[in-house]
N, C-alpha and C positions, 0 to 999 in steps of 0.2 A: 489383252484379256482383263474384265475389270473385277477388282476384287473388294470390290464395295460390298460391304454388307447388306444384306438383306434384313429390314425387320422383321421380330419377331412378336407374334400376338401370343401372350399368355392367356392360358386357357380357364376358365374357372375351375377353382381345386375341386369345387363341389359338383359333383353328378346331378344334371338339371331333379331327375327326380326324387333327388334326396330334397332338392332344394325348393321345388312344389310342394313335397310333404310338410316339409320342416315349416317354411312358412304358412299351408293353411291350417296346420293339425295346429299350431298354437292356437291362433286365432281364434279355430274355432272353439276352443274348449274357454276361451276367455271370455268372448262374445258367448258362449253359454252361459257361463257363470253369472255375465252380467245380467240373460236374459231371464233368468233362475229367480233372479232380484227382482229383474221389474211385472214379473209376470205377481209373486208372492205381495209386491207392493201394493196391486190393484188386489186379488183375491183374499191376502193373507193378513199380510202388516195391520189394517187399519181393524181388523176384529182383537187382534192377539197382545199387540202392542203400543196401540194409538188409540186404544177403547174412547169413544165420546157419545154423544146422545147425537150430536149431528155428523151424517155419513159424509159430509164434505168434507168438514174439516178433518176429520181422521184419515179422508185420502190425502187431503192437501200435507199434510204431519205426513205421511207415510211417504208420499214423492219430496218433500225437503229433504227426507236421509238419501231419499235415492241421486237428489240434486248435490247433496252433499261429497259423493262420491267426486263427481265433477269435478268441485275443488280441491282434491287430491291428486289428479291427475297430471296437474303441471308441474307438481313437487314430483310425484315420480317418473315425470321428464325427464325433470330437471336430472332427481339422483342418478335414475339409470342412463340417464341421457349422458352425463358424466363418466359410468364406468363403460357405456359402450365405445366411448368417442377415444377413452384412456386403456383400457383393459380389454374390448374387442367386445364383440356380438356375439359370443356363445357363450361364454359365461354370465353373461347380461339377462340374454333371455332366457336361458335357463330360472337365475332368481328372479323374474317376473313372474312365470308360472310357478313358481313352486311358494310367493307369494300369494298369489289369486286362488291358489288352491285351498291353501291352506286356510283362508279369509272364509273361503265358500263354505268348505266343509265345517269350520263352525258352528256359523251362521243354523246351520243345521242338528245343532245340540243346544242352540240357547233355551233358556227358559221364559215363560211367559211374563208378559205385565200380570196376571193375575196371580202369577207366584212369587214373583219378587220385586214386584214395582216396576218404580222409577228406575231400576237397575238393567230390567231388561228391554228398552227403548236406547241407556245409554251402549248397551254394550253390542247393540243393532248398528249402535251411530258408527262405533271403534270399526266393527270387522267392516261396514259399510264403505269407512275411510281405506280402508286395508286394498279392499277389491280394487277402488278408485287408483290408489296410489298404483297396483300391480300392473291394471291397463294402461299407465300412463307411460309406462316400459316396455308394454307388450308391443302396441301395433307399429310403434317406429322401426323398432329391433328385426320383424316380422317382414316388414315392407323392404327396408335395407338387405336384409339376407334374400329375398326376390330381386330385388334390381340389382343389386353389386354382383348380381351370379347369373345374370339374362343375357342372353345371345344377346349379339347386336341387331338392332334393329326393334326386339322385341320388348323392350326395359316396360313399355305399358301394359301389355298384354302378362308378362310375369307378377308386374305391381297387383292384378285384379286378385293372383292367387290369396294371400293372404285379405283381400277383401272378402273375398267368398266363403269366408270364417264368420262373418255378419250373418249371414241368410241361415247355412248351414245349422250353426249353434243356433236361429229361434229355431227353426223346424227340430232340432232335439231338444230343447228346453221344454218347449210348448208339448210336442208330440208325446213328451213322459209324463207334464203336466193331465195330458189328456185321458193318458189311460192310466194314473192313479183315479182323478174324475169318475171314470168309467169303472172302478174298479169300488170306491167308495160314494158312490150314486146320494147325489140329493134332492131331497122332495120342491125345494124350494129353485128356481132356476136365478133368482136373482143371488144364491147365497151356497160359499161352499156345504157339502155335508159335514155333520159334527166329527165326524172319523177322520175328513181330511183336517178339518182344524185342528184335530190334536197332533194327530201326526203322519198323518200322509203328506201335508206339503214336503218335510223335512226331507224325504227321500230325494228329491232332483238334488239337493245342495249333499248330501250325502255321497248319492252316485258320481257326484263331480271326479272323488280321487281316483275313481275307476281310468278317467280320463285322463289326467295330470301322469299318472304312471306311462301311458302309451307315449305321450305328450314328450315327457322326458327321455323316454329310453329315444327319440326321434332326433332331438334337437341335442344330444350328447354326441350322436354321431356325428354334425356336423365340426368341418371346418372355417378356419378365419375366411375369408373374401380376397382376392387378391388387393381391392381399393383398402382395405385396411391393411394388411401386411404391406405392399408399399407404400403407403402412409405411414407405418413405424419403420420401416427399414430408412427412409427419408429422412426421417427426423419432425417431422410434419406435427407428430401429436402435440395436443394444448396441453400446457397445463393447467386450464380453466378453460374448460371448453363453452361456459356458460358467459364468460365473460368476454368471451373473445366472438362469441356469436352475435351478441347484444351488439357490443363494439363494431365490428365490421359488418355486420348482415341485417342489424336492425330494420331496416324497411324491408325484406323478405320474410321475415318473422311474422310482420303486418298484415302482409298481402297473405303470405302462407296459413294465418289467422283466419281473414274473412274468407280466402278461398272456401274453406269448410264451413262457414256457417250456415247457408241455405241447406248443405248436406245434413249436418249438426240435427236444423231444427225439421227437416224433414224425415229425418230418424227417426225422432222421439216423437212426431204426432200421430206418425203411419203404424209405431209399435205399440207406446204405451198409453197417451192419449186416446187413440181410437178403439182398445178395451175396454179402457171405463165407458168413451162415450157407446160404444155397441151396447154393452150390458145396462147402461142404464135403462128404469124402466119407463115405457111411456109416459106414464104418469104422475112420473117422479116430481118433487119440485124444480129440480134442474132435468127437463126429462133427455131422454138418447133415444135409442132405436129399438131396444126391448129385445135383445137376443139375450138367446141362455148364453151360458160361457163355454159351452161344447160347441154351440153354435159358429159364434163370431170366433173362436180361434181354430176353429175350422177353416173360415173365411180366409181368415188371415193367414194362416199357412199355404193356402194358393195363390194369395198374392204375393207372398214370399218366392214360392216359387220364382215368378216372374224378375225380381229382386237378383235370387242369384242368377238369369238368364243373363240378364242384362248387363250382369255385373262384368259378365263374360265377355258378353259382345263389345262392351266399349270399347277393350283394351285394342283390339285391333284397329279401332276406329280411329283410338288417342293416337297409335302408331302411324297410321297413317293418313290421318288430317291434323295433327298435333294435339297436345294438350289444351291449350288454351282455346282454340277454336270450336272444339267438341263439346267442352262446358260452357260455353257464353249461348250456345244452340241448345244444351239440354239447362241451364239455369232459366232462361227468357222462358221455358216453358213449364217449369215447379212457379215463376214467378203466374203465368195466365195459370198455373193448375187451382194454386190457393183463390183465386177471381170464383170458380167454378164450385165448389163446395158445396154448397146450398142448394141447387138443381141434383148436382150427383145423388147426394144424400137424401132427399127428397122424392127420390122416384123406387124408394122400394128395394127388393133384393137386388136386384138388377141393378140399377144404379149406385149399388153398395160397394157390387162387386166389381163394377166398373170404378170408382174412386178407388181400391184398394191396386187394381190392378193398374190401374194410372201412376197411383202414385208410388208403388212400389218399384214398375218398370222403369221411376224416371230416378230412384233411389239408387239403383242398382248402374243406370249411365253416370248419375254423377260420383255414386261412391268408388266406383272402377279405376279413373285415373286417376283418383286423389296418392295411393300407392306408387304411380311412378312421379306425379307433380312435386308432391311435397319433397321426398328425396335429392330430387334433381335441383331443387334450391339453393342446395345448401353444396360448400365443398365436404370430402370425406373426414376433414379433422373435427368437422363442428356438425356433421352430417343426423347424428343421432339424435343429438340436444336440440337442434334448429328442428327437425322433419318433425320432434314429440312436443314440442313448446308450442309453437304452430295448431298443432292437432289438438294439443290437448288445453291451449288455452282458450280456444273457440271450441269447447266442449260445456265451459264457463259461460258464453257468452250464446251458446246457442242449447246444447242440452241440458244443462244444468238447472235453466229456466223455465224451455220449453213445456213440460207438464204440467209446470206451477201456473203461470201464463194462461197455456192454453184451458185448465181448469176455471179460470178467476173468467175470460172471455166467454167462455160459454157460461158460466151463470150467469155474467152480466148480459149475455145474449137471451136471457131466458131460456135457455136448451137450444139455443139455435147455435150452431159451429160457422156462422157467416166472418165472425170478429177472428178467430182462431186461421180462416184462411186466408183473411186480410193479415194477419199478423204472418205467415208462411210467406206471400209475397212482396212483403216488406224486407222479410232477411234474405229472398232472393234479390232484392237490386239491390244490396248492401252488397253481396256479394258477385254480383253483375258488373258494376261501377269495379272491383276490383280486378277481377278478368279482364278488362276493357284495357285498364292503365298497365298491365302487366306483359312480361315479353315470356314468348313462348320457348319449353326447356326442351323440346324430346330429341333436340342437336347436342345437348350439352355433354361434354367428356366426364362417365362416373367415375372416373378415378384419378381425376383430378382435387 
């Protein structure tokens, strides 16, 4: 009789759907917050706080703060990337949100440029940096509590839940945006009404702690991970986890970088670029497409839609064709998407809606696996700092720019978005070339 042991598979402490919630309900209140910012950027910032006699440049002033956030984001990798890899992921992401919250909610009591200057531009920049820093804690922490706690087999299709915190918070950002809109009606469709300028914007970023409270009583219930508790019962934890990532992981850092930059700059042209350019008017000096702003984010929230469909669908796909396969087939085609631009945009409602829903549905395949790729990079003691460094230094290098960028290409296009999609399929084969050279993760052991 053999009395060999049998292994034992430990279980995840956490109940799968605590650990769906826990990861999308952050997200999405984050990805609110942010979208809160960039929607106010385009409509709000450049009247209230970046006054100029030219509407360019006061958008372009108005997307620098918003780029600015950007570079806050690797620093709060970096910090909270520290205390999740030292101190564990619920106390971690906890002070994430309860940072972005508190940033938001501000932001929604400041005072204007026309009552206090220069002061209230700088103190746009401060809570701006605030937000930046918060999400730079949020989504790593977010993704790690989905895949440290995912059935086997399923670690991509878990990773998409806290993606799906993307699509969700625009469709509530936007959709509250729309009916203040609706609720303080103006004559001009190129231009908010004077009641929302004074203070009807204020209200999304107000409403934020409505959310951060649900947010929290969610992510208090959870527990550690099993890959972190034995990770500290081993003995495992860095004492510099940043240091020791750089050190030993350096070229996944790299790759884990450009992986998201097609994603990055596909983001930021599909949400916030393509506002401005909707709303502009025909006959502007830099002209767009001449939709009111009920219109086009009307638009834009069905292509949203499509966004979180997709986001969904990848994960089983990542599962079961791998990670790396699934993105090299959906990047080669965000790469032909930007080629296409110009015809899309060009043929009318129709053609509008077919570029939004293109490029949403391809937003939504690549931002899906990026959840279980990035994690699976990295081992568990350096898991948090490596998956947020990654993410958040290609947020630098792809959205931080992106509006600025694609603003400057289309004046220099004359109004034409031709330049803006050559530059979209430029950071797809930056990030193709990386796929290519990269070995596939969805075998790899997460608690290891």
């Amino acid at each position: 009789m053999s009395l060999e042991a049998t292994p034992v598979t430990k279980a995840p402490v956490n109940p799968r759907s605590r650990v769906v919630l826990a990861s999308l309900i952050g997200t999405t209140i984050e990805f609110y917050d942010f979208y809160v910012y960039a929607t106010a950027a385009v409509l709000v910032f450049p009247h209230l706080f970046f006054p100029s006699e030219d509407p360019t440049a006061g958008l372009l002033a108005s997307f620098a703060v918003f780029g600015a956030a950007m570079v806050a984001r690797p620093v709060g990798a970096v910090i909270f990337g520290h205390l999740g890899d030292k101190r564990g992921r619920k106390a971690t992401l906890v002070g994430a949100l309860l940072t972005m919250g508190i940033a938001t909610f501000l932001i929604g009591l400041l005072p204007t440029y026309q009552l206090v200057g220069w002061v209230a531009p700088l103190l746009l920049v401060i809570l701006r940096i605030g937000q930046g820093f918060a999400l730079g804690g949020e989504w790593s922490g977010a993704a790690l509590v989905a895949t440290e706690n995912a059935p086997s087999g399923k670690r991509a299709l878990f990773g998409t839940f806290p993606q799906l915190g993307a699509p969700i918070g625009f469709i509530i950002a936007n959709g509250l945006f729309l009916i203040i809109a609706a609720i303080l009606p103006s004559d001009d469709p190129s231009m908010p009404s004077e009641a929302f300028l004074e203070w009807g914007w204020r209200i999304p970023f107000l409403f934020s702690v409505v959310m951060v409270i649900v947010g929290l009583w969610v992510r208090l219930r959870l527990v550690e991970s099993n890959a972190f508790t034995n990770a500290k019962e081993q003995g495992k934890v860095q004492r510099s986890p940043l240091a020791s990532v750089v050190k030993l992981h350096w070229r996944k850092l790299l790759l884990g970088t450009f992986f998201m930059l097609a994603t990055y700059v596909l983001f930021y042209l599909m949400t916030t670029f393509s506002l401005s350019y909707g709303r502009a008017p025909l006959d502007a000096p830099v002209a767009g497409l001449g939709y009111s702003y009920t219109t086009f984010v009307l638009m834009l929230i069905a292509g949203v839609v499509f966004f979180g469909i997709f986001t969904l669908v990848s994960g089983p796909f990542a599962d079961r064709y791998g990670r790396r396969k699934t993105l090299i087939v959906v990047t080669s085609a965000i790469l032909v998407f930007g080629l296409v631009w110009v015809p899309l945009l060009g043929a009318g409602f129709t053609g509008v809606m077919i570029w939004l829903i293109i490029g949403f549905s391809l937003m939504g395949f690549t931002f899906g696996p990026m959840g279980a790729l990035l994690p699976e990079l990295f081992p568990t003691n350096v898991r948090y700092t490596g998956s947020g460094i990654s993410y958040n230094v290609s947020s630098i290098l792809g959205a931080a720019v992106a509006p600025f960028i694609a603003v400057a290409l289309w004046s220099a296009g004359g109004g034409s978005p031709f330049w803006v999609g050559v530059y979209l399929s430029a950071m797809a084969l930056i990030t193709l070339v990386a796929l290519i050279v990269s070995k596939e993760t969805k075998d790899v052991d997460i608690d290891a």
